[in-house]
N, CA, C and O atoms as CSV, one atom per row, in Angstrom:
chain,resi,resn,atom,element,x,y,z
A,1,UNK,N,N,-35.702,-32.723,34.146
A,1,UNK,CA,C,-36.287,-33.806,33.385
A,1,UNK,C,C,-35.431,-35.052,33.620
A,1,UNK,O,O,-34.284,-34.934,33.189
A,2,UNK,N,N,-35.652,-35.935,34.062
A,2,UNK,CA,C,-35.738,-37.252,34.126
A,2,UNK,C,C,-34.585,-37.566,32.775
A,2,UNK,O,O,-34.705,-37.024,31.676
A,3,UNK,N,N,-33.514,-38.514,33.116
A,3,UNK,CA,C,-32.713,-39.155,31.588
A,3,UNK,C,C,-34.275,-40.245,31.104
A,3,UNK,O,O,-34.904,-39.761,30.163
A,4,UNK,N,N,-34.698,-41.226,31.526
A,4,UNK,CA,C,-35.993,-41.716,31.027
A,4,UNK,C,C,-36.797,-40.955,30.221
A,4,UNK,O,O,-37.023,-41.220,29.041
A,5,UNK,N,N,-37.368,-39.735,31.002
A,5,UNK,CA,C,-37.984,-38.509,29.763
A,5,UNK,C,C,-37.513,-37.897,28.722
A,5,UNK,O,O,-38.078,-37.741,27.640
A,6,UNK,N,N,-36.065,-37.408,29.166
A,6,UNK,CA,C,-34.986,-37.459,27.572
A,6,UNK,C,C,-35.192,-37.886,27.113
A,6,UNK,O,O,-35.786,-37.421,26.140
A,7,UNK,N,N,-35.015,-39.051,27.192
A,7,UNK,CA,C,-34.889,-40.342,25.964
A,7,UNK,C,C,-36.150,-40.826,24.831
A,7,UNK,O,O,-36.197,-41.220,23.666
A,8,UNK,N,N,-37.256,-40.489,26.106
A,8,UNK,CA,C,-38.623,-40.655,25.190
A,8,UNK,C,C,-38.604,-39.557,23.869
A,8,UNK,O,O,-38.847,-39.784,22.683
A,9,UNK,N,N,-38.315,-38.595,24.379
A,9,UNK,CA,C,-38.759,-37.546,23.655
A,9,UNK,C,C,-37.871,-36.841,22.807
A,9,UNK,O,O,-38.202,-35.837,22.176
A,10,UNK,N,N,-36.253,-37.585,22.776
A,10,UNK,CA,C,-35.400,-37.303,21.634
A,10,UNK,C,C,-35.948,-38.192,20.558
A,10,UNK,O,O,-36.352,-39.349,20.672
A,11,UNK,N,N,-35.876,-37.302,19.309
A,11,UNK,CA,C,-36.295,-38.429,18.334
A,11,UNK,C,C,-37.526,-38.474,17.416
A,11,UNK,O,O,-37.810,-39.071,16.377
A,12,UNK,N,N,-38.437,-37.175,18.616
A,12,UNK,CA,C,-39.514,-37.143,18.122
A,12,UNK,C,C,-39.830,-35.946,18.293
A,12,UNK,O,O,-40.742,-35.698,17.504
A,13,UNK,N,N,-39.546,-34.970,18.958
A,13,UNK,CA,C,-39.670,-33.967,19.408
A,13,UNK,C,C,-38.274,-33.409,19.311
A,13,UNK,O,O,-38.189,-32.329,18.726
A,14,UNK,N,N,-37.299,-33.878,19.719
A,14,UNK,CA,C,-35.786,-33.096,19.787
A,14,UNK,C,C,-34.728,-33.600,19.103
A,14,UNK,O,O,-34.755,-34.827,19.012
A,15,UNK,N,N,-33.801,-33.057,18.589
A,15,UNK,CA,C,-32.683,-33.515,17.658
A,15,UNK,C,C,-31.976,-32.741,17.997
A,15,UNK,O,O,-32.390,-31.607,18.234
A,16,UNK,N,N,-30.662,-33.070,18.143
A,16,UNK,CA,C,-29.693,-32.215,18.135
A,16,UNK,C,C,-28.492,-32.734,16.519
A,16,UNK,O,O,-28.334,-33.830,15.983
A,17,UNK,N,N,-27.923,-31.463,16.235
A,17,UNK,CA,C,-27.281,-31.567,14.746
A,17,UNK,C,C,-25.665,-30.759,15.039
A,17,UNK,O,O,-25.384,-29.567,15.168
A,18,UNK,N,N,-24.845,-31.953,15.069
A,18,UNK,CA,C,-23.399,-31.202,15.447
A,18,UNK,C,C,-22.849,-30.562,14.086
A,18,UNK,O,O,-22.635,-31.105,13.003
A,19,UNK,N,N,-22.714,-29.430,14.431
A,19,UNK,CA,C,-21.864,-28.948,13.473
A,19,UNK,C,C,-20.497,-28.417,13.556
A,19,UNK,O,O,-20.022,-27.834,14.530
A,20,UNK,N,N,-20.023,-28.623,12.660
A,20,UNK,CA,C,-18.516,-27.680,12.397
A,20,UNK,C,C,-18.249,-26.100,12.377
A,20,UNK,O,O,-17.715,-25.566,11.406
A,21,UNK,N,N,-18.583,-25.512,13.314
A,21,UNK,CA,C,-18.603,-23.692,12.509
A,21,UNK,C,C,-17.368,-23.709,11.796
A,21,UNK,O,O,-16.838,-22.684,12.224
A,22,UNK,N,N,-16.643,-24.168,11.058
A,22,UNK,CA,C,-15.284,-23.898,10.499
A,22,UNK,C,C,-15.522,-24.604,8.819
A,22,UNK,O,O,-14.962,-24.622,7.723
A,23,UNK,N,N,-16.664,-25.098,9.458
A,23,UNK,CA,C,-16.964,-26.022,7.976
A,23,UNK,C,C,-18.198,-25.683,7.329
A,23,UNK,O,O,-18.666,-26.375,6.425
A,24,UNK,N,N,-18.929,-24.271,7.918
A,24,UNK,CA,C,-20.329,-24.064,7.486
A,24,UNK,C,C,-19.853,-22.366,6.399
A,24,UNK,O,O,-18.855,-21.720,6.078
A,25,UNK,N,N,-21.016,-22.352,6.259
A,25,UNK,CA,C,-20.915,-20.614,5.662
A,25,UNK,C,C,-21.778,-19.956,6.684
A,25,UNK,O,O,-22.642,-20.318,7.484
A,26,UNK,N,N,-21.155,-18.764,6.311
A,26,UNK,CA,C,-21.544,-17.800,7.275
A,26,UNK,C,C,-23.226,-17.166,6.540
A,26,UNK,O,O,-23.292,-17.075,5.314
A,27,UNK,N,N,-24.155,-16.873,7.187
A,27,UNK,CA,C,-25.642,-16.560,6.268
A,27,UNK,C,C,-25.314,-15.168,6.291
A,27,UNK,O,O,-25.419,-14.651,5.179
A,28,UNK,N,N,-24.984,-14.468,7.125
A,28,UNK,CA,C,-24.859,-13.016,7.047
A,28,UNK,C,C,-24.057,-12.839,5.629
A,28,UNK,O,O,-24.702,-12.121,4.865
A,29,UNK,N,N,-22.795,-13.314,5.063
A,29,UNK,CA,C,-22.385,-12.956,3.862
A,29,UNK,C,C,-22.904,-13.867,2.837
A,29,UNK,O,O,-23.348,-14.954,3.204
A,30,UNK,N,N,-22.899,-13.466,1.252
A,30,UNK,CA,C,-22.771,-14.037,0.048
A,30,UNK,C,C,-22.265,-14.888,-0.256
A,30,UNK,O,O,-21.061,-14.640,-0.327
A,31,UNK,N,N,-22.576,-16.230,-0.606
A,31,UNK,CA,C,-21.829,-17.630,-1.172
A,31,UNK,C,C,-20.746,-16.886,-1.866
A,31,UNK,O,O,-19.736,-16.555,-1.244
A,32,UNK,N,N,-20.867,-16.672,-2.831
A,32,UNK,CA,C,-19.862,-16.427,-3.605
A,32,UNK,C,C,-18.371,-15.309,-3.324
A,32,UNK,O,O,-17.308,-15.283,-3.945
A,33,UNK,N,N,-18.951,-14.270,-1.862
A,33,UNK,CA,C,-17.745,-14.119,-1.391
A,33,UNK,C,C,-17.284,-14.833,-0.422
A,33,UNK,O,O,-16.186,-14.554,0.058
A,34,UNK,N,N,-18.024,-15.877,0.046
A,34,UNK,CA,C,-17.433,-16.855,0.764
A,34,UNK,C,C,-16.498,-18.158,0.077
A,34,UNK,O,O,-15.932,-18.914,0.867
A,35,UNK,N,N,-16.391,-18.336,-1.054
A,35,UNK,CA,C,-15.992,-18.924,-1.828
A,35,UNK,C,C,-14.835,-18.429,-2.504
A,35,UNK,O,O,-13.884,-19.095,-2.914
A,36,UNK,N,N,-15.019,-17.111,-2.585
A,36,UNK,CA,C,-13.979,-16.272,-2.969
A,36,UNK,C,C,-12.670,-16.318,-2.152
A,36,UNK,O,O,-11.505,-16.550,-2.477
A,37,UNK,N,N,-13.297,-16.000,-0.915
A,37,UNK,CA,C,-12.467,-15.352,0.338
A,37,UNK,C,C,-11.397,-16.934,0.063
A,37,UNK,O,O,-10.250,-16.866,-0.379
A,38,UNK,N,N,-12.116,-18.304,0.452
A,38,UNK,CA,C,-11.751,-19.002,0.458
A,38,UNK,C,C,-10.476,-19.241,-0.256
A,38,UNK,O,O,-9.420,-19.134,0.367
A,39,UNK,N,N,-10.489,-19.656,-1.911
A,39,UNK,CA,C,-9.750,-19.618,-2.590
A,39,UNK,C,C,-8.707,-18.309,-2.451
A,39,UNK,O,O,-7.501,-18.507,-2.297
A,40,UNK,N,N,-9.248,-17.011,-2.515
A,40,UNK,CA,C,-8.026,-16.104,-2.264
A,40,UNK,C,C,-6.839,-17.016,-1.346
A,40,UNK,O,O,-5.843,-17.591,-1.785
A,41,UNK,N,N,-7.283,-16.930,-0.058
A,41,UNK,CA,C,-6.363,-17.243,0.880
A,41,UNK,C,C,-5.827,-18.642,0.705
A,41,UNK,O,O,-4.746,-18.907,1.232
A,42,UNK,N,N,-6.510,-19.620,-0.021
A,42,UNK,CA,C,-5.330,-20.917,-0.304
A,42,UNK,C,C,-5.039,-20.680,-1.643
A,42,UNK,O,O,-4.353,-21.687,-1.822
A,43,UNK,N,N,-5.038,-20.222,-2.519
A,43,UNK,CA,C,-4.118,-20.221,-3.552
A,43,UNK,C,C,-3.874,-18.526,-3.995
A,43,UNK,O,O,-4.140,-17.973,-5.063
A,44,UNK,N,N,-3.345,-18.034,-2.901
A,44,UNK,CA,C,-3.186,-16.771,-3.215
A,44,UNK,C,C,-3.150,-15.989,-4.462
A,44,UNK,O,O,-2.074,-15.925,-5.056
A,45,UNK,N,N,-3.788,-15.616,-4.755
A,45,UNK,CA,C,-4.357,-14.994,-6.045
A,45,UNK,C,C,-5.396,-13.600,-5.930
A,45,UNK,O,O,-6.471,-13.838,-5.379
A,46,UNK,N,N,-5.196,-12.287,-6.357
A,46,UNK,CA,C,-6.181,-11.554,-6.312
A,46,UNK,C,C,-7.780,-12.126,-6.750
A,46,UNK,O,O,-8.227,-13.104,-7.350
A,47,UNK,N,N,-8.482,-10.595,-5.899
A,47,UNK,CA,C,-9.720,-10.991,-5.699
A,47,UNK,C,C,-10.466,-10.755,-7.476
A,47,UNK,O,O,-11.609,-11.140,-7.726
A,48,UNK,N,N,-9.856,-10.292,-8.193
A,48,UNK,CA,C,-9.678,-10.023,-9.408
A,48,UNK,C,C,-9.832,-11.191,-10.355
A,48,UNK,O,O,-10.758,-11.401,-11.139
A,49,UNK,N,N,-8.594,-12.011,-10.103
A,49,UNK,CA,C,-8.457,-13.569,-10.748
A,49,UNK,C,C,-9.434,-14.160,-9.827
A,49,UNK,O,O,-10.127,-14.889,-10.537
A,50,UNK,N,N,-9.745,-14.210,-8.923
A,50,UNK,CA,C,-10.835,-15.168,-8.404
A,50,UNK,C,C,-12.263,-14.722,-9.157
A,50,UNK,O,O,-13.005,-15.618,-9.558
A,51,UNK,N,N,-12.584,-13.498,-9.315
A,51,UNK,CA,C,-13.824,-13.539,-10.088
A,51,UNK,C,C,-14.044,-13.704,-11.602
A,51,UNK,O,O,-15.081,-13.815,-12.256
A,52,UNK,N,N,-12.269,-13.677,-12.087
A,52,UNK,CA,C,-12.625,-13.693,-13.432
A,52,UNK,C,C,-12.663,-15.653,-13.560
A,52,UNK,O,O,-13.369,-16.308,-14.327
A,53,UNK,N,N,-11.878,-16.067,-12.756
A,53,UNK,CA,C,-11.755,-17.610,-12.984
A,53,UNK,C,C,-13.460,-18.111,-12.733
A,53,UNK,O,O,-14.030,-18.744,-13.622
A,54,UNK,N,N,-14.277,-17.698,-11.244
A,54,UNK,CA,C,-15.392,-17.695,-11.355
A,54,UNK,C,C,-16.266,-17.744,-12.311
A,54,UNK,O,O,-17.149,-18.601,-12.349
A,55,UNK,N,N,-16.097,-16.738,-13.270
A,55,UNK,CA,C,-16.728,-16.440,-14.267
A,55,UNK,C,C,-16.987,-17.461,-15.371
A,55,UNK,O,O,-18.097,-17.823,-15.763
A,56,UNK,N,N,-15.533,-17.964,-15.913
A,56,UNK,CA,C,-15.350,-18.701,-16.735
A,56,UNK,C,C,-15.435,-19.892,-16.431
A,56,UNK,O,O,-15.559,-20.517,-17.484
A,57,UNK,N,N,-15.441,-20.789,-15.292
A,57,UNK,CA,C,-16.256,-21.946,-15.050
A,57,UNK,C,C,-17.435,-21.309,-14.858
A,57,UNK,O,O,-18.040,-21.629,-15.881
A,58,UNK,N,N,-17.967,-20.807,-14.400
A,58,UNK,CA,C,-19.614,-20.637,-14.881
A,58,UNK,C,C,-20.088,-21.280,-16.426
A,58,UNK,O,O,-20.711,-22.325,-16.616
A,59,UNK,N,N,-19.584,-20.308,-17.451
A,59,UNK,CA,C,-19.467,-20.410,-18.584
A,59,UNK,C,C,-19.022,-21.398,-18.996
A,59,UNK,O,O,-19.479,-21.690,-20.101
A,60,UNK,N,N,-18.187,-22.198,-18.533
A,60,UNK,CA,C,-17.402,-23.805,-18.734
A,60,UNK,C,C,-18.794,-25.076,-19.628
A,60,UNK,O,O,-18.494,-26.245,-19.873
């Protein structure tokens, strides 16, 4: 294809969307153990305190 034909037809037909894989969630797992996992590993804390803290901002 032609850069001229590219060009027509990005925009209207094609998009491209950069992403971060380091900055997305994974669909195969659960938000919330992805969120988990998260916090575990920067503020080291069992997976225990992460669901009870979970909990209680819920409830917040």
């Amino acid at each position: 294809m032609s850069p001229e034909a590219q060009r027509r037809m990005l925009g209207r037909k094609l998009a491209m969307v950069f992403l971060d894989p380091m900055m997305t969630l994974n669909p195969v797992l659960r938000v919330g153990d992805q969120m988990a996992m998260a916090v575990r590993v920067h503020a080291n804390v069992s997976k225990t305190a992460v669901w009870e803290q979970a909990r209680q901002r819920e409830h917040a």
